[in-house]
C-alpha positions in Angstrom: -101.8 62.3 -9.0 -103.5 62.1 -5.8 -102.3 63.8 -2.6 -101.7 60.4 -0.6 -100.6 58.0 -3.8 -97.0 57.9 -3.8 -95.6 56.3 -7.2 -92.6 54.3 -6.2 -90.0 52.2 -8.4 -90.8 48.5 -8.3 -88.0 46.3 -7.0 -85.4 44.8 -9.3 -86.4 47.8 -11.9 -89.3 48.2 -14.6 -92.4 50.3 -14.5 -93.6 51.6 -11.2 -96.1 50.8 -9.1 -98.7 53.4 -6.8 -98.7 53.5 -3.3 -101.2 54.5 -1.2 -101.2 55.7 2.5 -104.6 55.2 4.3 -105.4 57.9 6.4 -107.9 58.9 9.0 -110.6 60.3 6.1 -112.0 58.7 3.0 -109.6 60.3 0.5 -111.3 59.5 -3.5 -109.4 56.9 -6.4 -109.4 57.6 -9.7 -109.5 54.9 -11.9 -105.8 54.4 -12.5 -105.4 53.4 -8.9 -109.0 51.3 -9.4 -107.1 49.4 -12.1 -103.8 48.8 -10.2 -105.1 47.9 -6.5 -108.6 45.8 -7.7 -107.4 41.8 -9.0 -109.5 41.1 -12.7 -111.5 38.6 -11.0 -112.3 37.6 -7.2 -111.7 33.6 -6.0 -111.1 32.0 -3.2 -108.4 28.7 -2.8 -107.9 27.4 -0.1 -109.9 29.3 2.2 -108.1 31.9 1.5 -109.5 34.8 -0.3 -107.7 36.5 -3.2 -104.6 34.3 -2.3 -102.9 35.4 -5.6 -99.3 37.4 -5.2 -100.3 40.1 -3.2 -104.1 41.0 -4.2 -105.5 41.0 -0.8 -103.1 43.2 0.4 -103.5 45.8 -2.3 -107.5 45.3 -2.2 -107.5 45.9 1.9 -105.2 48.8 1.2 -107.8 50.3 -1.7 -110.7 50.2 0.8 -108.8 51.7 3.6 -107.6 54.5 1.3 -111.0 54.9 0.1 -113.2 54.2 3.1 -110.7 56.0 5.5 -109.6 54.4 9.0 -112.0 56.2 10.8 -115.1 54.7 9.2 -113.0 51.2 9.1 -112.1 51.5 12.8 -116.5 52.2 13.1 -117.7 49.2 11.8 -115.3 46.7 13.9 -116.9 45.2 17.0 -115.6 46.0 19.9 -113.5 42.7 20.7 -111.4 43.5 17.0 -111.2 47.2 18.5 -109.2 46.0 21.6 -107.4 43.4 19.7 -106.4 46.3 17.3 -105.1 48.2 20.0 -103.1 45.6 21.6 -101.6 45.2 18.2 -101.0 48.8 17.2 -99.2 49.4 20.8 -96.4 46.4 20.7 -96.1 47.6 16.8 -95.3 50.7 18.2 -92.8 49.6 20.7 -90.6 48.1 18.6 
């Protein structure tokens, strides 16, 4: 398994599911984790993009595994940067 994918029981029992913990580089899938983090198809309801149990969550997490935070943080204008920030610092407080 990968260094950073955690397997982790699922709650109320059954199979497991991965977990993965983003971190400051790009750190590579393999296609296990492709499988279990990527929805079968893409849609939008709603306005709301994958809005299915909890595939946008899992798809966000994917790319920041894969892309790392430091390239994320990179492409975000400045005004998300600070807004970031703001967030990350009362996260932190509490």
């Amino acid at each position: 398994m990968l260094e950073n994918a955690h397997i982790v029981p699922k709650h109320g029992g059954g199979n497991v599911d991965l977990m993965l913990i983003p971190k400051k580089e790009p750190q590579p899938i393999n296609y296990k984790i492709y499988e279990e983090y990527t929805p079968g198809k893409l849609e939008m309801v709603r306005g709301k993009f994958l809005p299915f149990d909890n595939d946008l969550e899992n798809m966000l997490v994917l790319c920041l595994y894969n892309m790392g935070i430091r390239e994320f943080i990179s492409i975000l204008p400045q005004e998300s940067k600070e807004e970031l920030l703001e967030l990350l610092q009362q996260d932190l407080k509490e």
